[in-house]
C-alpha positions as CSV (number, residue, x, y, z in Angstrom):
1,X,37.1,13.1,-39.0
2,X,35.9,16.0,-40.7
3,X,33.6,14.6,-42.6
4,X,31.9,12.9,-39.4
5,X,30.9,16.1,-38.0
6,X,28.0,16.0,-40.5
7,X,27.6,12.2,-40.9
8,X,28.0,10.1,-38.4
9,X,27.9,6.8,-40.3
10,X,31.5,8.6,-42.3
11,X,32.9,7.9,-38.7
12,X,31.6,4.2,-38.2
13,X,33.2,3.2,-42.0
14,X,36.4,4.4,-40.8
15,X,37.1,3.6,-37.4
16,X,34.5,0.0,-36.9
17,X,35.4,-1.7,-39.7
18,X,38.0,-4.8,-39.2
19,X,39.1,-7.7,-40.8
20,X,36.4,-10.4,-41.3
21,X,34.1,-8.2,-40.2
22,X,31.1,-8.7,-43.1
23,X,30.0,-4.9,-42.7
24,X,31.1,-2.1,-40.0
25,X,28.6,-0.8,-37.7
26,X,25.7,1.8,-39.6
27,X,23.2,3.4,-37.6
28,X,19.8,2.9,-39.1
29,X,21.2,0.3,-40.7
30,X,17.8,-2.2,-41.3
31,X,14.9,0.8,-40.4
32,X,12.6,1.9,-42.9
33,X,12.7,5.5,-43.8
34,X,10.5,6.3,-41.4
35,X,11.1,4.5,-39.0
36,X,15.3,5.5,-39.1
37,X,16.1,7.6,-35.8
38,X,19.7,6.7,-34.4
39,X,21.3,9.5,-36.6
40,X,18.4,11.7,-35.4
41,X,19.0,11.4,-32.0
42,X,22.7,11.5,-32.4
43,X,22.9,14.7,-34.3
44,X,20.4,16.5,-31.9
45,X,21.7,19.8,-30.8
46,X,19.8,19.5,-27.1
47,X,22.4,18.0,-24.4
48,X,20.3,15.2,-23.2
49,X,18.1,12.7,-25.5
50,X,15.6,10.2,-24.2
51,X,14.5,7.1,-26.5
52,X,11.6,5.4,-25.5
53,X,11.7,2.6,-28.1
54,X,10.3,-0.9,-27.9
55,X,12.7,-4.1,-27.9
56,X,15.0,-4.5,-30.7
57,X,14.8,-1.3,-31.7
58,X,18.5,-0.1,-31.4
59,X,18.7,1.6,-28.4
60,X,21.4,-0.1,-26.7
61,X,24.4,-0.6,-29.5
62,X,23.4,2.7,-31.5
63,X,23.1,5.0,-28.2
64,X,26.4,3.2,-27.3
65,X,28.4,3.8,-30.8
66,X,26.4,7.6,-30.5
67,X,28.8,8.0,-26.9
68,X,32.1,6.6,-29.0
69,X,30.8,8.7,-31.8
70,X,30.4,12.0,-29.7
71,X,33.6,10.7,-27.4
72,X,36.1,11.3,-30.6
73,X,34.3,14.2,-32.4
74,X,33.1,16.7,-29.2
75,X,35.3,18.3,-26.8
76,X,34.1,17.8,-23.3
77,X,31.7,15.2,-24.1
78,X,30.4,12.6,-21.1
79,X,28.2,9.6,-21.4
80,X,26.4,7.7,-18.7
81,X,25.7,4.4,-19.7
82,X,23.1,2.9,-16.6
83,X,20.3,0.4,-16.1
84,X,17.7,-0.5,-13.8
85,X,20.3,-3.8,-13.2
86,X,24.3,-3.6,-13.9
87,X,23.9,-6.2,-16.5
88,X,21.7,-4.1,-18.6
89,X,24.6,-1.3,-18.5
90,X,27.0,-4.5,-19.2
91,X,25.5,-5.6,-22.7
92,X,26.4,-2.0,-23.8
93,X,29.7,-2.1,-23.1
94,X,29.7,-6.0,-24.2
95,X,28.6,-4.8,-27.7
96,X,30.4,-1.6,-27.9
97,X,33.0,-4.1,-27.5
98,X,32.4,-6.6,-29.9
99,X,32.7,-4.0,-32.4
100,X,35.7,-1.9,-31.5
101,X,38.6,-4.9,-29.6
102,X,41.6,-5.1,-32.2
């Protein structure tokens, strides 16, 4: 745990890799250098962080492992997962799910 307070993808080897699983969740796994933000955005030091990304662009599983993330490493932490429609907040916690049952 330790060494997730500086690197976030330390915290995703340990606790969201399972059996069968080919690799555990990585954020900015797949971008191009530049193009690599979910550790950014989840290592900000301003409270509230706003994405405007196109589609496909990791937005809904990285902000979501961001919340579990920040949920096991800072004290008092909240997360509001919402969406124009329920089902949009649904596929987070479908995915989020996916990655962490067992």
């Amino acid at each position: 745990m330790q060494a997730s307070v500086s690197d976030p993808n330390a915290w995703a080897r340990y606790w969201l890799h399972k059996e069968g699983m080919d690799r555990p969740f990585q954020f900015d796994y797949g971008f191009t250098d530049e193009g690599k933000w979910q550790v950014d955005a989840i290592m900000a030091a301003q409270p509230m962080i706003i994405a405007v990304c196109g589609i496909s662009t990791g937005k809904t599983l990285g902000m979501g492992m961001g919340a579990l993330f920040h949920a096991s490493t800072t004290p008092d932490f909240r997360f509001f997962n919402i969406g124009k429609e329920l089902e949009q907040a649904k596929i987070m916690y479908d995915l989020i799910i996916e990655y962490t049952e067992g």
